[in-house]
C-alpha positions as CSV (number, residue, x, y, z in Angstrom):
1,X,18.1,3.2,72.7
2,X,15.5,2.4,69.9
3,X,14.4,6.7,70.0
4,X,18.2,7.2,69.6
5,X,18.3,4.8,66.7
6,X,14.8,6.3,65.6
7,X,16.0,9.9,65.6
8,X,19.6,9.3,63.9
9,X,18.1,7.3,61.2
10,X,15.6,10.5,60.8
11,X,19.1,12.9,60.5
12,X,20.9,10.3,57.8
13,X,17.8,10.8,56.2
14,X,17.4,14.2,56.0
15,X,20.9,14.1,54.9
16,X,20.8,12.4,52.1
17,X,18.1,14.1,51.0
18,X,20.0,17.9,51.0
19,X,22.6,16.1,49.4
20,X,20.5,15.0,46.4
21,X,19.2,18.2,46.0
22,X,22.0,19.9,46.1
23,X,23.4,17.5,43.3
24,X,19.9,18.3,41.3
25,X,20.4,22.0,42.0
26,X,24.0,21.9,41.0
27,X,23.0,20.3,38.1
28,X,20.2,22.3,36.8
29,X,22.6,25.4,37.8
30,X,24.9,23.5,35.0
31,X,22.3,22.6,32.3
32,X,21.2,26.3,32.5
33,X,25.1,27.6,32.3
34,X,25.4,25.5,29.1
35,X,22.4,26.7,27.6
36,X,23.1,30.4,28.2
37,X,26.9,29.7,26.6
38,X,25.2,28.1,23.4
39,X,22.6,31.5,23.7
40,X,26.0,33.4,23.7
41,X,27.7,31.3,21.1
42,X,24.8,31.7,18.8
43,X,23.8,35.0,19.4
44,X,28.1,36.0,18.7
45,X,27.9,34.2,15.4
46,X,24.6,36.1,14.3
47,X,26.3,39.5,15.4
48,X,29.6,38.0,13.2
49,X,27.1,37.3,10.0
50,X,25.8,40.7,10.1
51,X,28.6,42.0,10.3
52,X,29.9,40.3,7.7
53,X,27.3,41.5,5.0
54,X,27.5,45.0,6.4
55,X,31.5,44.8,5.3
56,X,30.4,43.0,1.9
57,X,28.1,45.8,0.6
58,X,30.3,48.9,0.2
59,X,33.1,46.5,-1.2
60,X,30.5,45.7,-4.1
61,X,29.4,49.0,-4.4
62,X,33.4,50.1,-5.0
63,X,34.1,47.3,-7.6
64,X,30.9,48.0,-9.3
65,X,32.2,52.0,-9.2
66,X,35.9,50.8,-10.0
67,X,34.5,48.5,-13.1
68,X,32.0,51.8,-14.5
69,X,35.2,53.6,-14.7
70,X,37.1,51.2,-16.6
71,X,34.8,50.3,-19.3
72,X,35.7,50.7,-22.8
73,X,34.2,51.6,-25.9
74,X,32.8,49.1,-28.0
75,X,33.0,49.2,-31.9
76,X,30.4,47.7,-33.2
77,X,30.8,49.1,-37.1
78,X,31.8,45.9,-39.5
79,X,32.2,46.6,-42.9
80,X,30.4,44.4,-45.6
81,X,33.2,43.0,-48.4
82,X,31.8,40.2,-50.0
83,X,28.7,37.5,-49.0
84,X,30.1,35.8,-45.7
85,X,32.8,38.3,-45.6
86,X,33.8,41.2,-43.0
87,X,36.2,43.1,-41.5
88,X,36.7,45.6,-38.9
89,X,36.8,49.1,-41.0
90,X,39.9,51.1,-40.9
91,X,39.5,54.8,-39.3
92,X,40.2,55.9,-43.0
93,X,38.9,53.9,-46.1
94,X,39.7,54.7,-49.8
95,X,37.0,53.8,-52.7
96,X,37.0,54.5,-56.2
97,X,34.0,56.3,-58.0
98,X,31.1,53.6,-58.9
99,X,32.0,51.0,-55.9
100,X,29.7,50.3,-53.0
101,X,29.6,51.0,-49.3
102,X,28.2,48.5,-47.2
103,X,28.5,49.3,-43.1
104,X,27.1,47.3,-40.3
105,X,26.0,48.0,-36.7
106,X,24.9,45.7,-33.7
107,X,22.2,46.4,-31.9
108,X,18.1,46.7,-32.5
109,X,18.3,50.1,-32.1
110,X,20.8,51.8,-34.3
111,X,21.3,55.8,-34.8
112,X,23.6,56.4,-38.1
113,X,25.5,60.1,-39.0
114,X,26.5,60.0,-42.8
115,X,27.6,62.9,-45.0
116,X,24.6,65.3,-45.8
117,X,24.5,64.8,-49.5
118,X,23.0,61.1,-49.2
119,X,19.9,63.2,-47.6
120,X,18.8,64.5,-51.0
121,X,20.0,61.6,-53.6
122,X,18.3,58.9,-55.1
123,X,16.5,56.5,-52.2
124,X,17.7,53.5,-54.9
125,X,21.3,54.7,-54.0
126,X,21.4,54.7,-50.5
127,X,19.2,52.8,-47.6
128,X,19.0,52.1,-44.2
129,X,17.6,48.7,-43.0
130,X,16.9,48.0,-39.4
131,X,17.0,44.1,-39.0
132,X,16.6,42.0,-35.5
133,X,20.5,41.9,-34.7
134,X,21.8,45.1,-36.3
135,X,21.2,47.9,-39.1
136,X,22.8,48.2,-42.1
137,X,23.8,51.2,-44.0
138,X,24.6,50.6,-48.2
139,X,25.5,53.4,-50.7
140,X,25.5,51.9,-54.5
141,X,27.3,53.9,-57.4
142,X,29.3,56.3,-54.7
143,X,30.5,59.5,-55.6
144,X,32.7,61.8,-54.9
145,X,29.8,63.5,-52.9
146,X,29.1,60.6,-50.9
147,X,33.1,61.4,-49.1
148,X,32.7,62.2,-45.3
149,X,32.3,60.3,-41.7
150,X,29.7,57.7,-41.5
151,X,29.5,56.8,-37.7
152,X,26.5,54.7,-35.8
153,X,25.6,54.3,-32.2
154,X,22.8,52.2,-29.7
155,X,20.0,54.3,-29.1
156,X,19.2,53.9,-25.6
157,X,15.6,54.2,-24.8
158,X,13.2,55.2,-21.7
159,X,9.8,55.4,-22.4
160,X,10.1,58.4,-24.7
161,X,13.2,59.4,-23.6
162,X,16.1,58.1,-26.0
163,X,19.6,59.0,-25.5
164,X,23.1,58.1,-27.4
165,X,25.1,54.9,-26.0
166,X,28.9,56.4,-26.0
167,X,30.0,53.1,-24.7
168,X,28.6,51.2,-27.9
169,X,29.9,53.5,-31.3
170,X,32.0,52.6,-34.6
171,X,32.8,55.3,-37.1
172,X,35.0,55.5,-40.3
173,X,35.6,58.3,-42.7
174,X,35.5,57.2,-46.7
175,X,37.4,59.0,-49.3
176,X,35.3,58.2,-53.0
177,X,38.3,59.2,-55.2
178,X,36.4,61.0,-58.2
179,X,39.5,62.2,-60.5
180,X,37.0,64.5,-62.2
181,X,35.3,65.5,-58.9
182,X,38.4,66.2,-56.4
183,X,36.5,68.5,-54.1
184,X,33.2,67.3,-52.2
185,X,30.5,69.1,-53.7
186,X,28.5,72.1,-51.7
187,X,25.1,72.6,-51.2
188,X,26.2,76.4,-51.9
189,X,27.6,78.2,-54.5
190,X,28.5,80.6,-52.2
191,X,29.5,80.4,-48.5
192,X,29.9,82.2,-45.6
193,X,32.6,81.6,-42.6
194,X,32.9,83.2,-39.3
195,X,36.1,84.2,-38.1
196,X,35.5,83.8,-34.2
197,X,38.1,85.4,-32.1
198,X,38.0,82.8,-29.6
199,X,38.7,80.0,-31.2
200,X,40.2,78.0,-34.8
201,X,37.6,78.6,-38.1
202,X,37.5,75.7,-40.5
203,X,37.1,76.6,-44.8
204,X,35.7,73.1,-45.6
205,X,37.7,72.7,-48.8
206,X,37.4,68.8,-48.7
207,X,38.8,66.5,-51.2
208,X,37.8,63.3,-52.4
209,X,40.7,61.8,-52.5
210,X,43.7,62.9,-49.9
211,X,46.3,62.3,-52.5
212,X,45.0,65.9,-54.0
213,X,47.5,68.7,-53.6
214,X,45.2,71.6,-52.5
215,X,46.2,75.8,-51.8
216,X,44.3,78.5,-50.1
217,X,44.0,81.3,-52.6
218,X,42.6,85.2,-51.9
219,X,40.6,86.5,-54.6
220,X,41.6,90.4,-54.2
221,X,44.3,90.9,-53.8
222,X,45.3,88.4,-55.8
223,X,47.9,85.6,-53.4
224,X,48.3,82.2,-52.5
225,X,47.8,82.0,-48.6
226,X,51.2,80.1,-46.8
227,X,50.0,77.2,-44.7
228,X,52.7,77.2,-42.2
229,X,50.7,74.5,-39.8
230,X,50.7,77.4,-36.4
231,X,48.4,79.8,-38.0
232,X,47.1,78.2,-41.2
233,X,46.8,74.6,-41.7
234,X,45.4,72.0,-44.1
235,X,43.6,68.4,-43.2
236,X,41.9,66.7,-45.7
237,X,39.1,65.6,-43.9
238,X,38.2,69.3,-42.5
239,X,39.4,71.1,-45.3
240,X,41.8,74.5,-44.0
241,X,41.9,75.5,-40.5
242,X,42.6,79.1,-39.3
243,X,44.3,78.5,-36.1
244,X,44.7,82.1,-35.0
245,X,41.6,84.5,-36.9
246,X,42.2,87.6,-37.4
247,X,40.5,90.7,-38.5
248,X,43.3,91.0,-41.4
249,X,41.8,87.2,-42.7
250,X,38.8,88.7,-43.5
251,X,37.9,88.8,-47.4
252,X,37.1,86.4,-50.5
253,X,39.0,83.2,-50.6
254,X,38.9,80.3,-52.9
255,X,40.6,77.0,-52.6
256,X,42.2,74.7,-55.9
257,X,42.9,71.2,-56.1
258,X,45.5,69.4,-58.7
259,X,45.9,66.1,-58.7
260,X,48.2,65.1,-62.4
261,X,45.9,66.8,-64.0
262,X,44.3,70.5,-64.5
263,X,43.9,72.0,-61.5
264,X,40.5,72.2,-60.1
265,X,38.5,75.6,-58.4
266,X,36.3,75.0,-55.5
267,X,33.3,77.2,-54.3
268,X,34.4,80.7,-53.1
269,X,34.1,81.6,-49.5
270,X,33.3,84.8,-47.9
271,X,35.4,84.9,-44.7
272,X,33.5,87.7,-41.8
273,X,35.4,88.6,-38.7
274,X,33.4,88.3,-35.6
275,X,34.3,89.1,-31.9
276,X,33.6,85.9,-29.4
277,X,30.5,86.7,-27.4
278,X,29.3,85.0,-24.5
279,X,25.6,86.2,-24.4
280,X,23.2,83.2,-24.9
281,X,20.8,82.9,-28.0
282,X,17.7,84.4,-27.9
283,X,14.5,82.6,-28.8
284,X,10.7,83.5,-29.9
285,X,8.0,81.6,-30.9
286,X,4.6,83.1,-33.0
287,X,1.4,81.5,-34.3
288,X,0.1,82.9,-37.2
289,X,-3.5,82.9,-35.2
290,X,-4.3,82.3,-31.7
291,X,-7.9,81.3,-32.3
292,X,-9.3,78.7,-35.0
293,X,-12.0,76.8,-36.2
294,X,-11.5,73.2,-36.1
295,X,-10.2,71.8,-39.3
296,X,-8.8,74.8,-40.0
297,X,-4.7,75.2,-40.3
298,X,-2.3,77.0,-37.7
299,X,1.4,77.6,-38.2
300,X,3.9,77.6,-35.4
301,X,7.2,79.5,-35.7
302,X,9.7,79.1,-33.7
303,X,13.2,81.6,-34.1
304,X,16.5,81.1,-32.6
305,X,18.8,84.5,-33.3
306,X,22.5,84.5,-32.5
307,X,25.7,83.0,-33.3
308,X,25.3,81.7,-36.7
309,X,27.9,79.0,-36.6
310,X,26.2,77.8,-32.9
311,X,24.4,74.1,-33.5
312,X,21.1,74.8,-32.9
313,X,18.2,71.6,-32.4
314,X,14.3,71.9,-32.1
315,X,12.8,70.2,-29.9
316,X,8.2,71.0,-30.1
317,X,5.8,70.2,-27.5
318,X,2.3,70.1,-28.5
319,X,-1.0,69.3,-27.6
320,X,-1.8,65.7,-29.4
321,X,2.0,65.2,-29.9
322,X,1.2,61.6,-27.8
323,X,-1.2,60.6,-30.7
324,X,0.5,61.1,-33.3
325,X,-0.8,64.4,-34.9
């Protein structure tokens, strides 16, 4: 009886013991469960994240696009009245003869366009100063040569690349009324227009005043020319366009200005017909020696030849251009 008792005491034993394990086992099996859920949990909110910024990225990238296509222009021309005193300038301003023009532009970096006239008067009369916060532009005594578009821009600038800001302009056209002076004085006595066949000519009979009353005139035969606004029309700031040229148009013209008053002559203008041609203009450059001493003088000509009324700009590259020479 005691080896029977002995030997089932031995099983309860062994029992027990499978049963705890099997707890322990069950409960490890759990613990690791839960840990690989959190795993799965945190590994599904990384993936969400990432996802996330991947969506993010092209959105910014459309409102930056979307925002680069809505920007407007900003004017940044003020126009000087009195100390302490400005104003936004007009697109058209009207001055008498003797008054001053004071313009303003923001920026550290200003580029200004002003009638061509002010190139070759008196440096007292007109000046440029650059300061910290803007540049101003002031004309003293104006004149009835002084009338045209003055205009100013930021000058954008990489390394020694600059370029023209068209996002950050101002521009205004003055009229300096000169009674005795209605037209805006040429550099020529004696000028020379193109009549393209592929496009409007411009006769740049400009007045100084737009009240002026001004007619187109031929010189032989004899004839006032009809502005009838389709083929032949008259702006004040241009002077007369020729909508439609012709070979017919071709000849001497004149243009005359009244204005209560004796009527008033302007240059006379020799008006070439010229078919439109597409061909590019040719170039050529020519030193007047290819060999020199040092110290000694070279000359560098460069020639552009073809449509005369085609902008041309220079540009020179050079050895010592970076120091200055």
């Amino acid at each position: 009886m005691k080896f029977y008792g002995v030997l089932l005491f031995i099983f309860f034993c062994e029992l027990l013991l499978q049963i705890g394990n099997c707890q322990k086992k069950e409960k490890r099996i759990a613990q690791r469960n839960e840990k690989n859920k959190q795993k799965a949990v945190g590994q599904n909110k990384i993936r969400a994240i990432h996802k996330k910024i991947k969506l993010k990225r092209p959105k910014l990238r459309k409102e930056r696009v979307f925002l680069d296509k809505d920007l407007k222009p900003t004017f940044i021309m003020t126009q000087v009245l009195d100390k302490g005193h400005f104003q936004k300038p007009a697109e058209t301003l009207m001055l008498a003869s003797g008054q001053s023009i004071e313009l303003r532009c923001k920026g550290n970096n200003i580029g200004w366009n002003y009638p061509p006239y002010l190139n070759n008067s008196n440096h007292s009369r007109f000046s440029i100063v650059q300061q910290q916060k803007y540049s101003q532009l002031t004309v003293t005594n104006a004149r009835a040569a002084d009338t045209g578009e003055y205009s100013c821009w930021v000058i954008l600038c990489d390394g020694l690349e600059c370029s023209k800001d068209d996002l950050r302009m101002g521009k205004t056209y003055i009229f300096v009324a000169d009674p005795s002076e209605l037209f805006v004085p040429s550099t020529n006595y004696f000028d020379i227009i193109y009549l393209r066949s592929d496009g409007p000519s411009v006769i740049p009979c400009r007045v100084s005043t737009p009240l002026a009353n001004v007619t187109l005139h031929r010189e032989i035969p004899p004839q006032e020319l009809t502005v009838d606004g389709s083929v032949l029309s008259y702006d004040a700031k241009q002077g007369f366009v020729i909508h439609k040229p012709s070979l017919e148009q071709k000849g001497v013209v004149y243009c005359m200005a009244s204005l209560e008053g004796t009527p008033q002559i302007s240059s006379n203008y020799l008006l070439l017909y010229t078919e439109a041609t597409s061909a590019p203009p040719s170039t050529s450059i020519e030193a007047s020696s290819n060999a020199v001493a040092g110290g000694d003088q070279v000359n560098v000509t460069c020639t552009v030849v073809g449509d005369p009324d085609e902008p041309v700009d220079f540009t020179w590259k050079y050895p010592g251009q970076m120091k200055g020479r």
